[in-house]
Each structure stands twice: as C-alpha cells, then as structure tokens.
N, C-alpha and C positions, 0 to 999 in steps of 0.2 A: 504494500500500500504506500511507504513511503517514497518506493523507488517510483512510483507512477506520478506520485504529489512532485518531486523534484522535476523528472522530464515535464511536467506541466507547466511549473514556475520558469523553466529553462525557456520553451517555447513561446512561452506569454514576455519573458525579457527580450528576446530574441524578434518579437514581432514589435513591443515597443518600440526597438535600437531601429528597425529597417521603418516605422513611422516616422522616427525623428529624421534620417537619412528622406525620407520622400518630403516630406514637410522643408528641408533645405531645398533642394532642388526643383521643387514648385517655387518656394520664395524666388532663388536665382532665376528660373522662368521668365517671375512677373517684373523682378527686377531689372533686365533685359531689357522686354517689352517697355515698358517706363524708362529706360534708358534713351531707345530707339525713340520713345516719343515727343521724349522733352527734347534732345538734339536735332531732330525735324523741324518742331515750333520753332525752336533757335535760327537756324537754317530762314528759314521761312521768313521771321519774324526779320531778320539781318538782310534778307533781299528786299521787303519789304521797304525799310529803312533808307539801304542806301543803296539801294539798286544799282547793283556793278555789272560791267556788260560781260564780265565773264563766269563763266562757269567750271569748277571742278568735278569729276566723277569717278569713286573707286570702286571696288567690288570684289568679292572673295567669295568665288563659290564651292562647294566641299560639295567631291564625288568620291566617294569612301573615302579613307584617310587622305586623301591628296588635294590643298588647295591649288584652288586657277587664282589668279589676283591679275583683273583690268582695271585698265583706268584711263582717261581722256581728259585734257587740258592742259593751263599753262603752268602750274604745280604738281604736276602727276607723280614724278619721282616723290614726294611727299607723303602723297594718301598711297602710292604704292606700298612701300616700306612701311609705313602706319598698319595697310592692311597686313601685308606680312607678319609683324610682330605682334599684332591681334590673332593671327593663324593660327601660329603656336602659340601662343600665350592657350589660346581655347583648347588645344590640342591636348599641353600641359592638364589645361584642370581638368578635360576631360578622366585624364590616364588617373589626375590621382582620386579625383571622387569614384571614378570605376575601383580602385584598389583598395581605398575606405570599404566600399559598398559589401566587397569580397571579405576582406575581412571580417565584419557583421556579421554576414553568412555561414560564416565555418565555427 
C-alpha cells in the first residue's frame, strides 16, 4: 500500500514540474507575440511621425533547424546580422528548454 501511495505522490510531482515547464513556455509565447506587437506600433507609429522615404526589411525563416535570413534596403547588413544573432540566440533557448523539459521527465 505504501509503495502505491509513493508512485502516486511521484507522479502527481512529476505532472506538477511539467505544468510549471508549460505555464513558462505559454508565458514566452505571449511574451513574443507582445513583443512582435508593440515593435510594429513603434515601426508604424515612427513612419507615421517622420515619414522617411526609405525602407528596411529583414526576415528569418526556419525550415527545420536551418535558418534563411533576407533582407532589402539601405541598412540591410544590419537587420541581417541582427537577424542572424536572433537565429541562434532562438536556436540556443530552444536546445536548452528542450533539455530542462527532458530532464523533468526522467
């Protein structure tokens, strides 16, 4: 009886630890998105303003682990390299909230 009441407590901490692990990872989600939002209105808000005849544009898109990074304009090498070090940086905290996560599990 008691070896059943432990596997129990085991399992019930074990599913707590992998809520707190998804409860981060939604926050970073919305965090994100709320990132991407308010840097937009900025964007927006600063053409609005002072309406400059030029335009920047970067991008990084992820086909399995491999980023593409474009980009168009008279500061491109900038948001390039920007993008890039965004790449990995994601890549990074991918590998180590995957390694947390694993951990938890075992």
């Amino acid at each position: 009886m008691d070896m059943a009441r432990i596997a129990d407590e085991k399992s019930r901490e074990a599913a707590e630890k992998s809520t707190i692990v998804s409860r981060r990872l939604f926050l970073f989600l919305i965090l994100g998105f709320a990132l991407v939002f308010i840097g937009t209105m900025v964007i927006l808000i600063d053409a609005i303003l002072y309406g400059s005849g030029s335009a920047n544009v970067g991008a990084v898109i992820f086909i399995g682990p491999f980023p593409i990074v474009i980009g168009a304009g008279p500061d491109v090498t900038l948001i390039v390299l920007f993008s890039i070090i965004l790449a990995v940086l994601s890549i990074v905290v991918f590998l180590v909230m995957n390694r947390k996560t694993g951990r938890l599990e075992s």
